[in-house]
C-alpha positions as CSV (number, residue, x, y, z in Angstrom):
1,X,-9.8,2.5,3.7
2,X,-11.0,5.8,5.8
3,X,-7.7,7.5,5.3
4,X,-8.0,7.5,1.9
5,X,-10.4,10.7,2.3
6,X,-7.9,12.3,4.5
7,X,-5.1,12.1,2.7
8,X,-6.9,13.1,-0.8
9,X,-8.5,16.2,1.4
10,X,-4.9,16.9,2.4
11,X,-3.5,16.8,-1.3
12,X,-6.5,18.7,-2.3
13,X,-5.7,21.3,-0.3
14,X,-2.0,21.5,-0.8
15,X,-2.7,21.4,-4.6
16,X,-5.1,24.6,-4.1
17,X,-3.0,26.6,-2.8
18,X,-0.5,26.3,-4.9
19,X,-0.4,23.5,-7.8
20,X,1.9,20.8,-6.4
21,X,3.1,20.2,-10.4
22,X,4.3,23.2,-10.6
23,X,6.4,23.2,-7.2
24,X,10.0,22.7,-6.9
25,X,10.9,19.3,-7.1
26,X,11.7,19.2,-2.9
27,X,8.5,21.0,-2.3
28,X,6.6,18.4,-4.1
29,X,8.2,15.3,-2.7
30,X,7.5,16.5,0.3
31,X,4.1,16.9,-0.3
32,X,3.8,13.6,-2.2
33,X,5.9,11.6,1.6
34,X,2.8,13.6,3.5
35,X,0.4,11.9,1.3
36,X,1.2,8.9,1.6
37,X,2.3,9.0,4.9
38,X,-1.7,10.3,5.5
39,X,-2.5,7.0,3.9
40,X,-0.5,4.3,5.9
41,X,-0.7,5.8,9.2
42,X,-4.7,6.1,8.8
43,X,-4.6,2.9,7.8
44,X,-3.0,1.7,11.3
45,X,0.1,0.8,9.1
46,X,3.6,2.4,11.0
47,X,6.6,2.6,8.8
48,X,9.8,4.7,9.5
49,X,10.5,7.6,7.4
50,X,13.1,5.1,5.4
51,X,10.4,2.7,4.4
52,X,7.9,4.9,3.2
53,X,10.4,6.3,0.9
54,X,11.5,3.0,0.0
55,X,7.9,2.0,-0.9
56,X,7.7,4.8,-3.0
57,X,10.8,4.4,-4.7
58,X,9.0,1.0,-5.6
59,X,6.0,2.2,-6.7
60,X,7.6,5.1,-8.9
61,X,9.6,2.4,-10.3
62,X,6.6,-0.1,-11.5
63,X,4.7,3.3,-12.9
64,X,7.8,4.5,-14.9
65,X,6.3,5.2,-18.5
66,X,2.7,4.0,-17.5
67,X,0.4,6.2,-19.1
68,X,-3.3,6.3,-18.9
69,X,-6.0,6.4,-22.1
70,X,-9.2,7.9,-22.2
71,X,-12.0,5.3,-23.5
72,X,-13.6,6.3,-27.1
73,X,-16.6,7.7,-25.2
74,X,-15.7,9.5,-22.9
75,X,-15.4,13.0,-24.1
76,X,-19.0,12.5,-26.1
77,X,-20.3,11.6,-22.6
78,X,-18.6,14.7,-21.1
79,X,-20.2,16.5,-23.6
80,X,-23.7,14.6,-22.9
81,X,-23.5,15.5,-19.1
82,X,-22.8,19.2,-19.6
């Protein structure tokens, strides 16, 4: 997907200039609808303002709780590559 680039270059930014994490919560939902709307539009997808945040009601919904592990070796190859 080409718009994939854009819309990381566009969160990129945003996240630069002022960490999106630490925005207020309407701030960074906005930020987060621009992102993705960066992603389906570039991808020649055209969804109304509803369904987009429809999808990512979804999508927040299947991630709730998910959490992400760092493999055993990864901060002794960090540590290699420095």
């Amino acid at each position: 997907m080409r718009s994939v680039p854009v819309a990381d270059k566009y969160f990129f930014e945003e996240n630069s200039r002022s960490p999106v994490d630490r925005r207020e919560p309407e701030e960074r939902a906005r930020v987060y609808y621009r992102y993705q709307e960066k992603l389906l539009t570039g991808a020649g997808v055209k969804v109304t303002r509803e369904q987009l945040l429809q999808i990512m009601n979804r999508v927040q919904q299947l991630f709730k709780g998910v959490t992400f592990v760092l493999f055993d070796d990864v901060l002794v190859t960090m540590k290699a590559l420095r």
